[in-house]
C-alpha positions in Angstrom: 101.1 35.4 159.5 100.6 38.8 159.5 103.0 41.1 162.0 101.6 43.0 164.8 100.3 46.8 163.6 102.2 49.4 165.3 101.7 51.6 168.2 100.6 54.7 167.1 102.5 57.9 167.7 101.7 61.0 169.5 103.3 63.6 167.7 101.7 62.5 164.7 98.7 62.9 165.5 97.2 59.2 165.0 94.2 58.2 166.0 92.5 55.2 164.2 89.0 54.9 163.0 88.1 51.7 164.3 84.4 51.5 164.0 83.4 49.4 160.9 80.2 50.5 160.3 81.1 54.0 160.2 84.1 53.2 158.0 81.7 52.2 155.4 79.6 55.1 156.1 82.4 57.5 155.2 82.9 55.2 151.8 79.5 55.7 150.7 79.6 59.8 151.6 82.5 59.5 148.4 79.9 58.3 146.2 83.1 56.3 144.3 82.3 54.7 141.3 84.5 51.6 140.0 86.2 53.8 137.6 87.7 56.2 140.3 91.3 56.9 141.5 91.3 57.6 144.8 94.2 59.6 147.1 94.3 58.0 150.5 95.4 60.8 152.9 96.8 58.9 156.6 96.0 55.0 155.6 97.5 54.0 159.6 96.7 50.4 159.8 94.5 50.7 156.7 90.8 49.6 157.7 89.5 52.0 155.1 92.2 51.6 152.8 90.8 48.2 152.2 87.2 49.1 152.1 88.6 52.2 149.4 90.7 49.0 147.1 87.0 47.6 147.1 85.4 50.3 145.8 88.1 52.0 142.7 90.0 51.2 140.4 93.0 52.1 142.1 93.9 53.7 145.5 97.5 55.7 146.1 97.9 55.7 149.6 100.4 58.5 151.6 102.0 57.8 154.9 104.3 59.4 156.2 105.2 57.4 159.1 107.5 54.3 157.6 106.3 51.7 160.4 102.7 52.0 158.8 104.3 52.0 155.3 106.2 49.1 155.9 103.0 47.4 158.1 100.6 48.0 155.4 102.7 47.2 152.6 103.1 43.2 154.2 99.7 43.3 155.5 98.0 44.6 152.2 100.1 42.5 149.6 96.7 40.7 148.4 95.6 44.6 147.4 96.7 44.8 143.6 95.2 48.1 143.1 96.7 49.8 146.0 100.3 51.8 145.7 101.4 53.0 149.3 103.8 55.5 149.5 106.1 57.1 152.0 105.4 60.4 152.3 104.7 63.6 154.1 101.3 65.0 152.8 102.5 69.0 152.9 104.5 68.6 150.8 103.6 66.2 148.0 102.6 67.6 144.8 98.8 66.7 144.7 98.8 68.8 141.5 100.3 65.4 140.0 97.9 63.5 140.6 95.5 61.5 138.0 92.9 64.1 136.4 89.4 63.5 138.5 90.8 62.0 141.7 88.5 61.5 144.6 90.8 62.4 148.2 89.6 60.3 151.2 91.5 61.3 154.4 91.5 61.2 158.4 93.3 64.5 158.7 95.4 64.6 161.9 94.2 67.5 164.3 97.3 69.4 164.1 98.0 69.7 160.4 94.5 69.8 158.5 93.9 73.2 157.8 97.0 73.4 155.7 96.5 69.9 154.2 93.0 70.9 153.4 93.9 74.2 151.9 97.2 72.1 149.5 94.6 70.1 148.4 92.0 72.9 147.4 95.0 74.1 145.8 95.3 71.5 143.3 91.6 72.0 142.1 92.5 71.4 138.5 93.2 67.3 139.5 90.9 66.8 142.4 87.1 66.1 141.7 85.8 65.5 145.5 87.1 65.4 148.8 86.3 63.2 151.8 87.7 64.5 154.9 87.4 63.4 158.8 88.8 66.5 160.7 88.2 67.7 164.3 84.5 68.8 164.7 85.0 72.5 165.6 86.8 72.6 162.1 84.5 70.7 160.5 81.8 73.1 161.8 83.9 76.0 160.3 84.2 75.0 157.1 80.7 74.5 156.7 79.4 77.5 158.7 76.8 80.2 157.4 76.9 83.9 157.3 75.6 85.6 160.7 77.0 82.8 162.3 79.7 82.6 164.8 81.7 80.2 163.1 81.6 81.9 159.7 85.1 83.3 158.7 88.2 83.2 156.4 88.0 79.4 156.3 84.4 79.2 155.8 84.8 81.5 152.9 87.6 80.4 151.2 86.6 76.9 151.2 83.6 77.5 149.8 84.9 79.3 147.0 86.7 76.6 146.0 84.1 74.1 146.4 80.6 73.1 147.3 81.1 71.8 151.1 78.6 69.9 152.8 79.0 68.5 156.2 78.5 64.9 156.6 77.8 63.3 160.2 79.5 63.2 163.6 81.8 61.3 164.4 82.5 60.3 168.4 85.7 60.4 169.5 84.8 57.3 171.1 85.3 55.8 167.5 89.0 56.2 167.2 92.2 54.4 169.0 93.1 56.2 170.8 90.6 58.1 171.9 91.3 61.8 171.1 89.9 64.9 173.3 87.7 66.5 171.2 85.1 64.8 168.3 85.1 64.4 164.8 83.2 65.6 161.7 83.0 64.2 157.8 83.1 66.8 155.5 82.7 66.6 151.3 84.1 68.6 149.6 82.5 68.9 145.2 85.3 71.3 143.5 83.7 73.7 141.8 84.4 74.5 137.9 84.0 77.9 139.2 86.9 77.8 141.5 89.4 77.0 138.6 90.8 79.9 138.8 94.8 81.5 138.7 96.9 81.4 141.7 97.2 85.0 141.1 93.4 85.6 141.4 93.0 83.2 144.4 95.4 84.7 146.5 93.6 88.4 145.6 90.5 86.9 146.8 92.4 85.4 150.0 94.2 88.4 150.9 90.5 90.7 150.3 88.7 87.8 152.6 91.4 87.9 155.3 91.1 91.8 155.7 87.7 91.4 155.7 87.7 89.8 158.7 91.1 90.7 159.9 89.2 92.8 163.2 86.0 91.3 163.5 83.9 94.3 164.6 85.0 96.6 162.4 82.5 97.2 159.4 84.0 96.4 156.1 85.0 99.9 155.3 87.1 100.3 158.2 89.0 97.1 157.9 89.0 97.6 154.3 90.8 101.4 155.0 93.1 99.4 157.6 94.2 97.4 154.8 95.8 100.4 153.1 93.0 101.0 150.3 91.6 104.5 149.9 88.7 105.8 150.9 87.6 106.6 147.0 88.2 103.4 145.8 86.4 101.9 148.4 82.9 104.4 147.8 83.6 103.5 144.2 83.3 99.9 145.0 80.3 100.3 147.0 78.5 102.0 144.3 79.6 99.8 141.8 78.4 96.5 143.9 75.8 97.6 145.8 77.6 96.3 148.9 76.9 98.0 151.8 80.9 98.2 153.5 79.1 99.7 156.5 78.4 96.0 157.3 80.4 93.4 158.9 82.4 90.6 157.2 80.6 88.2 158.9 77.0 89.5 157.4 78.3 88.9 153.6 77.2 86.1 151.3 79.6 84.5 149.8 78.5 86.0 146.8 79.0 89.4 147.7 82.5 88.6 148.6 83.1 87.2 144.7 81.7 90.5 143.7 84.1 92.5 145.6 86.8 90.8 144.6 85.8 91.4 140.9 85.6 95.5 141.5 88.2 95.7 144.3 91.7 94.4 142.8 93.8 93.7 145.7 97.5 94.0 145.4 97.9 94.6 149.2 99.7 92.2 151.7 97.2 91.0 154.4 
């Protein structure tokens, strides 16, 4: 007989999908084929992590809190494909993982911005990403130029990869029930984004002054940043970007082509 799950913890951040239907939902946003590996991010009492062993070839599952490691291991013995691990995921190496990996997580509030950005980091392993995050990030992520939510996250993200927002998700769908909704996001690395750390965090550092004081035009912010007023006309000549516009007006696009006329080796 199987042993009562545990309580979940606060400082965690663990809330539970509990919902089946939309459990199944997010399983069929990952598009996983019977041939996938699959990187379970946050299994908890593992609802999905079952539904995931259905649907790949094999599932590594990281949790870092060792009641649920312990739970799920008993619980889950029937589950041959499934490894669970003990583990704290900001600091495992997700550049180890299994070429062509498919990432499934529920992202806790508090930590999935820098989750989301170690993952992007190991582009070279990861083929898609799944990811249930709190709504007003999930909004970010996926956010347009001209828009309000569109900024450093938007941008950088969607270098890295094509992201598509998926559905909402209530907070009435968790236990316990969290302050604030949910979104699904995917996440389709792009072959362009496979690119040197170097290069990457150029392209950070460029994006973040960008939009380091949001009403400043681009040529301000970009003189702000410590880059001279020539280079800067010379860029603008050579791009055809307008820097008397806004960071929050460019495509991305016309970020990438900054970035490939404007070398940054400047701090943020």
């Amino acid at each position: 007989m199987s042993s009562l799950p545990p309580l979940p913890r606060k400082r965690l951040g663990q809330h539970f999908l509990i919902d089946p239907n939309l459990l199944r939902k997010i399983v069929d946003f990952a598009e996983l084929q019977p041939s996938d590996r699959v990187c379970e991010i946050g299994p908890g009492r593992g609802a999905l992590t079952k539904l995931l062993c259905q649907s790949a070839k094999s599932v590594l599952a990281l949790e870092v809190d060792p009641r649920m490691v312990a739970f799920l291991k008993e619980e889950m013995a029937e589950c041959r494909n499934l490894e669970i691990q003990e583990q704290d995921a900001l600091r495992y190496p997700f550049e180890h993982l299994p070429e062509s990996t498919v990432v499934v997580a529920n992202l806790p509030y508090n930590i999935s911005t820098p989750i989301l950005f170690k993952l992007l980091e190991a582009q070279s392993k990861i083929r898609r990403m799944v990811v249930t995050l709190q709504l007003e990030v999930a909004r970010r992520l996926t956010a347009k130029p001209n828009t309000k939510e569109y900024g450093v996250l938007s941008v950088m993200a969607q270098h890295l990869a094509e992201v598509r927002f998926g559905f909402h998700v209530s907070r009435k769908c968790f236990r316990p029930v969290p302050e604030v909704d949910s979104g699904v996001v995917r996440f389709d690395i792009s072959g362009v984004a496979h690119e040197t750390p170097e290069k990457l965090d150029r392209f950070q550092c460029l994006v973040r002054a960008a939009f380091g004081q949001r009403r400043k035009t681009l040529m301000n912010a970009f003189r702000s940043a410590g880059i001279p007023v020539f280079q800067l006309q010379t860029t603008q000549e050579k791009t055809g970007v307008d820097l008397s516009r806004r960071a929050e007006t460019l495509s991305l696009t016309e970020f990438r082509l900054l970035a490939s006329v404007l070398p940054w080796d400047h701090s943020p």
